[in-house]
N, C-alpha and C positions, 0 to 999 in steps of 0.2 A: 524566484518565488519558492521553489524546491528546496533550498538552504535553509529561506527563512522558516519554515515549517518543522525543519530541524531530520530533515530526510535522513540524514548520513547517521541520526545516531538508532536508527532502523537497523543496519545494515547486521546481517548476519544473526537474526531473531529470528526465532520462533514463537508467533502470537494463538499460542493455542487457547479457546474455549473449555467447556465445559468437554468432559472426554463424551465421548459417541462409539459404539462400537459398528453404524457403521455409515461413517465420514459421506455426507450428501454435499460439503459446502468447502473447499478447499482453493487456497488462490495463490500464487507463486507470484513476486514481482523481485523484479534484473531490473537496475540501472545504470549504465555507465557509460559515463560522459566525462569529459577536460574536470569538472568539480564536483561528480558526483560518482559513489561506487556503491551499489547499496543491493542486496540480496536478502531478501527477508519470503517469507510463508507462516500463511499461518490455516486456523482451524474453524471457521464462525465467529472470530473477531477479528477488529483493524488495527492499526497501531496509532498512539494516538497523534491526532490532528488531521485526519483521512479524512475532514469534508476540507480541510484547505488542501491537502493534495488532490481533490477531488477540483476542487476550483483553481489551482495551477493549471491541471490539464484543461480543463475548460481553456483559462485564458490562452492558449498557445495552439487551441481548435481542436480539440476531441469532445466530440457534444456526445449526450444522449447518458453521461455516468449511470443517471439516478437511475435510468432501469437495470441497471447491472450491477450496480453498484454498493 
């Protein structure tokens, strides 16, 4: 499901927002696995298609996204 969402071409971005001078929202995601390499961060925004990566992790049991998310 991570491929299909197009994970890898994430990898090594920076999804920064609107600038802030001083940063309340910031999130860091590492993934690597046998098909996936992917290192991205960003600043108050996602990269896109984060509700299907949101719903991969669902499917494979990481509940609760939407409050953190």
């Amino acid at each position: 499901m991570l491929l299909e969402i197009g994970i890898n071409d994430w990898n090594m971005k920076n999804y920064d927002g609107s600038m802030e001078w001083f940063a309340i929202f910031q999130w860091t995601l590492d993934i690597v696995s046998d098909n996936i390499n992917v290192h991205c961060q960003e600043q108050y925004i996602f990269p896109p298609n984060w509700e299907g990566f949101k719903t991969a992790l669902t499917a494979i049991g990481i509940a609760g996204l939407d409050n953190i998310l």
